[in-house]
N, C-alpha and C positions, 0 to 999 in steps of 0.2 A: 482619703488621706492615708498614703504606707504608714506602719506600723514600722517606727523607730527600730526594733531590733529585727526588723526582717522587711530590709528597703527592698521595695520592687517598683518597675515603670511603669506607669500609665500606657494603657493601650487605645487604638482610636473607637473601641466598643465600651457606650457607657456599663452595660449590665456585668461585662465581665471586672471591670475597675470593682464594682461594689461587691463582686463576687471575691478577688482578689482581698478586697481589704478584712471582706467578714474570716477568711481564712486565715488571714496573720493573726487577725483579735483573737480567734480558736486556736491558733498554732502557740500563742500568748500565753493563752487561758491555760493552755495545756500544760506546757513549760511552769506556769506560775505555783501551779499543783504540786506539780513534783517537787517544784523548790522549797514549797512548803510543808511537804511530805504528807500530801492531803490522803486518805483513805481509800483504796483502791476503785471501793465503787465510784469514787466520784472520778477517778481519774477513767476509771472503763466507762462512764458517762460520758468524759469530754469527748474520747477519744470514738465512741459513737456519732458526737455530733460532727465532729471532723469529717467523718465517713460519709455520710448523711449528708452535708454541706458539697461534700467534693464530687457525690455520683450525683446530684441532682446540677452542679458548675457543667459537670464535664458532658451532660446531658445536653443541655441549654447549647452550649457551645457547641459541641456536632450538630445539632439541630441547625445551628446557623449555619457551619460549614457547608453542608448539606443544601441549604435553601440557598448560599451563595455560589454554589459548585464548586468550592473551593479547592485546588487542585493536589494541594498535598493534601487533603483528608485521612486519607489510608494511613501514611504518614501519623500524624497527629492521632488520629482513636487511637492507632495501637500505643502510642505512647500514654495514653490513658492508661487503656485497659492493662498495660504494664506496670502500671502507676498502683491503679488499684489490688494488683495482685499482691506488690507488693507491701504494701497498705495489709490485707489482710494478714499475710504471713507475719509481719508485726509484728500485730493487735495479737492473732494467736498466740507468740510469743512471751506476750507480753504476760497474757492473762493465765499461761500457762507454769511461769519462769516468777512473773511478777520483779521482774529484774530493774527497778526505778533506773541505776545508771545506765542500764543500754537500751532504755524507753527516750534515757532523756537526752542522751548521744545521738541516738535516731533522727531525734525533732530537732536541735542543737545543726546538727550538721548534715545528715543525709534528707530529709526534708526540706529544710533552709536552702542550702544549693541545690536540689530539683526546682523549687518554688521559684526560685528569682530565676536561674535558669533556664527552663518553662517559660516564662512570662516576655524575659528578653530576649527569646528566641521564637519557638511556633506561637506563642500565641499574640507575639507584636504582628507577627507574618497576617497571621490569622485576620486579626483586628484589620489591617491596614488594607486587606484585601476586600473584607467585608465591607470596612468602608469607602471603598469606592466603586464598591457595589451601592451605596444611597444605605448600608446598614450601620448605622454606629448607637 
């Protein structure tokens, strides 16, 4: 079930759906903090599990690509691994700045449209290719 402040599509791959939704709940949680003006280490906590969560999706996911020969693969990882790069410059950022409003500008809008973005672009691709390979 999407996550009210950050709707995204259902894909025809169940593992990525529940991968999807556990990141909006972390995208949530995260946002929730700030708006709370929760203590730094808990927000460098969330913002670890976010990390965490997203190399272990994006893992999973090329994995598939990969066992489906999925033809934009190259495609798709760098989009990743761009993803993540930028993910850590952040997080550096962050922890270095400790700047709450452009942590939470970040997640608010530059996340939020990659996230929905992402999902209603390579990775519907992705899904719909997988599944009709017999993967969903």
């Amino acid at each position: 079930m999407p996550n009210a402040t950050l709707p995204f599509p259902a894909v025809a791959v169940e593992f990525m759906n529940r991968d999807h939704t556990i990141f909006a709940d972390l995208h949530r949680r995260l946002l929730d903090l700030l708006d709370e003006g929760a203590p730094a280490a808990a927000i460098d906590h969330a913002l670890d599990d976010l990390v965490r969560h997203t190399r272990v999706h994006f893992t999973e996911e090329e994995q598939l690509m990969r066992d489906v020969r999925f033809p934009a693969y190259p495609i798709h990882q760098a989009e990743h691994e761009r993803v993540l790069i930028e993910v850590s410059a952040r997080i550096d950022a962050w922890r270095h700045e400790r700047d709450v409003a452009a942590l939470a500008d970040w997640l608010r809008s530059g996340v939020a449209e990659w996230f929905v973005g992402h999902i209603g672009s390579m990775d519907l691709m992705t899904a719909r290719f997988a599944a009709m390979q017999g993967r969903s």
